[in-house]
C-alpha positions in Angstrom: -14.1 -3.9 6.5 -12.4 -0.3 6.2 -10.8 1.1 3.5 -7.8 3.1 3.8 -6.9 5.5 0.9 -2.5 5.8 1.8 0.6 7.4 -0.1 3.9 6.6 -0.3 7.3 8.3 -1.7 9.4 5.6 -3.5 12.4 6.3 -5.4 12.6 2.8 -8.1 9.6 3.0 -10.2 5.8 1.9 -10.2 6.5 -1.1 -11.9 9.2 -2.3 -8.8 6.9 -1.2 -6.5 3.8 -3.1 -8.1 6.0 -6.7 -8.6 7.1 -5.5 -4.3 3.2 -5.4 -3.8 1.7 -8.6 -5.5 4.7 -10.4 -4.0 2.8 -9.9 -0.7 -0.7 -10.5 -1.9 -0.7 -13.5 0.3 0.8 -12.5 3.2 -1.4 -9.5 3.4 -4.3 -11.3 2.3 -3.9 -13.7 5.4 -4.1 -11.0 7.6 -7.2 -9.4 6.3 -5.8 -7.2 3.4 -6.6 -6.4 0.4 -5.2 -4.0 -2.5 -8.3 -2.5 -4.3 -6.0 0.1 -7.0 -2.5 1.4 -7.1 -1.6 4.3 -8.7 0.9 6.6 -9.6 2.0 10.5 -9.8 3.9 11.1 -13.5 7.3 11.2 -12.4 6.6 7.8 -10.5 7.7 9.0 -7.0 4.5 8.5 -4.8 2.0 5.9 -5.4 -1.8 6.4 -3.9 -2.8 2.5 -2.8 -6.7 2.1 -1.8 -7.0 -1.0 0.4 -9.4 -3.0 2.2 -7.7 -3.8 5.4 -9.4 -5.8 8.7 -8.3 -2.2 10.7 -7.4 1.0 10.6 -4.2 0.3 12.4 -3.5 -2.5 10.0 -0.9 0.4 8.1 1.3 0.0 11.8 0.7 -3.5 12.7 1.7 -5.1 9.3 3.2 -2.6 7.3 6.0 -2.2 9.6 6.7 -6.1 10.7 10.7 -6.5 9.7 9.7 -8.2 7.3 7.2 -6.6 5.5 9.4 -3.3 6.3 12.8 -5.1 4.6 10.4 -6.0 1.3 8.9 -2.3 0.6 12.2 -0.4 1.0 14.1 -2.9 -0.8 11.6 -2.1 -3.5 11.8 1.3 -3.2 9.4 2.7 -0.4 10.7 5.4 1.7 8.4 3.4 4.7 9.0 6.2 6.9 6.3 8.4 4.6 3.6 6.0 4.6 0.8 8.5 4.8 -2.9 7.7 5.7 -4.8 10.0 3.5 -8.3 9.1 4.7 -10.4 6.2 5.7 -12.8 5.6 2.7 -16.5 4.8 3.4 -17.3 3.9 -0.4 -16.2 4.6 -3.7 -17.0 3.7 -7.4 -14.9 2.3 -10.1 -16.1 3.2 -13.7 -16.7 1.3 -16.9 
């Protein structure tokens, strides 16, 4: 399964964006997806997401269903600068 390292500007906080994201757990997680880390800038207006998803256009085909769209910018996403950074081929989290 790919991993997808993405950024996003939001404008309401990490914590709003965070509740926005394990809200969809579920639905994401039925179509293959999985949030490995979120994390934040200091001034909390870009998050860095690492994510296990079932394809690298996963970002387009769910991430932008009305839906899906409605939740992240009611939560803050500015969807239009969903950013790929880079597909990730393996990483390591420490101790």
């Amino acid at each position: 399964m790919p991993q997808l390292l993405v950024t996003v500007k939001i404008s309401k906080g990490f914590r709003t964006w965070t509740e926005m994201a394990k809200s969809m757990e579920e639905k994401a997680g039925s179509e293959g997806a999985k949030v490995i880390w979120a994390a934040t800038n200091p001034d909390e207006t870009s998050i860095y997401v690492m994510m296990d998803v079932p394809n690298p256009e996963f970002m387009q085909t769910f991430g932008l269903r009305e839906d899906v769209k409605k939740a992240r910018e009611e939560a803050g996403a500015d969807v239009s600068s969903t950013t790929v950074i880079t597909q990730i081929s393996d990483y390591w989290l420490g101790d």
